[in-house]
C-alpha positions as CSV (number, residue, x, y, z in Angstrom):
1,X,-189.5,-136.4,204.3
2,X,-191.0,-132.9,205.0
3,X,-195.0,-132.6,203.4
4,X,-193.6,-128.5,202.8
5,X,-191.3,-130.2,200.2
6,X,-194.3,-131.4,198.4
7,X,-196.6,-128.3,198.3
8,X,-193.6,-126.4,197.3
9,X,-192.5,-128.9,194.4
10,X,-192.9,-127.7,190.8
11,X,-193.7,-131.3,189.5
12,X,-196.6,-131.7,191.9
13,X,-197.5,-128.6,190.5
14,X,-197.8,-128.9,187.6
15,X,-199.3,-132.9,188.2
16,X,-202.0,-131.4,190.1
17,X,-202.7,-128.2,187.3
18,X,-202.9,-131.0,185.2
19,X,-205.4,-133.2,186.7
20,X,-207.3,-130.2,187.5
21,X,-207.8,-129.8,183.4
22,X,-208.7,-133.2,182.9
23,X,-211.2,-132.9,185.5
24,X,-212.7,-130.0,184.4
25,X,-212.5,-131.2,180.8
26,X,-214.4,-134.6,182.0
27,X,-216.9,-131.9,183.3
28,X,-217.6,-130.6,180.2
29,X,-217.8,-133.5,178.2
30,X,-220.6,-134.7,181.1
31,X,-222.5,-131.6,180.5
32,X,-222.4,-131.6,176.4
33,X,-223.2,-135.3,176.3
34,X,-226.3,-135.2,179.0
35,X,-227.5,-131.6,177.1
36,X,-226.9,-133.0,173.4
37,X,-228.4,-136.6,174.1
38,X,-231.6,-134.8,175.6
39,X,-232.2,-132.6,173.3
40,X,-231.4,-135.0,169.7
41,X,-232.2,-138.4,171.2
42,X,-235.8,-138.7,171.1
43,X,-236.6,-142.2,171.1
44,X,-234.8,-145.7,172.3
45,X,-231.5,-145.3,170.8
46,X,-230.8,-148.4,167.9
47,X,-227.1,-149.5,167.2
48,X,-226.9,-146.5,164.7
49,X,-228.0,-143.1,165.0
50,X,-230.7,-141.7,162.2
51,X,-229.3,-138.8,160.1
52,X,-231.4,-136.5,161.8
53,X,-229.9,-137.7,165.6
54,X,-226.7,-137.6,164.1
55,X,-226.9,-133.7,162.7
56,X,-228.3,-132.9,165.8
57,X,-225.7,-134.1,168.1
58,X,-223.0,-132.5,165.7
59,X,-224.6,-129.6,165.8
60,X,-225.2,-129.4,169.3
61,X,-221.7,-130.5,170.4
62,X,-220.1,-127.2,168.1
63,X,-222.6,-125.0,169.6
64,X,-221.7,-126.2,172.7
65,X,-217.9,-126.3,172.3
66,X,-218.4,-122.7,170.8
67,X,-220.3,-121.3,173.7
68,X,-217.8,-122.9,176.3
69,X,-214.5,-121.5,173.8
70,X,-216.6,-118.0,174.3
71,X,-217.1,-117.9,178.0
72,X,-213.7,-119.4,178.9
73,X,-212.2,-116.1,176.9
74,X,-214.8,-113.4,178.5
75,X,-214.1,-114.6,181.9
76,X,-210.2,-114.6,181.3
């Protein structure tokens, strides 16, 4: 079979668009957890987070989600 066929193929297409997302998307869940964690985990973590961990890392992660929601639109 001819590798054109391949690049040219709307289903790899759109497998590869896809992938891309998920990739990216695994990127940004990286980022929020390593920023989040660092900034409202302060001690060794227990098996359940305090209140004020828990806040935080809700907090952080909207603020977060916000700020990406924001950029993603500017940049478009």
């Amino acid at each position: 079979m001819d590798p054109s066929t391949f690049k040219s193929s709307p289903e790899l297409q759109q497998l590869l668009n896809q992938e891309k997302e998920r990739a990216m998307v695994n990127e940004v869940v990286a980022k929020l957890t390593s920023s989040c964690w660092d900034k409202c985990v302060t001690g060794t973590p227990g098996s359940k987070f305090s209140s004020s961990e828990y806040n935080c890392l809700s907090h952080c992660a909207k603020r977060y989600m916000e700020m990406s929601m924001l950029i993603m639109k500017r940049v478009q």
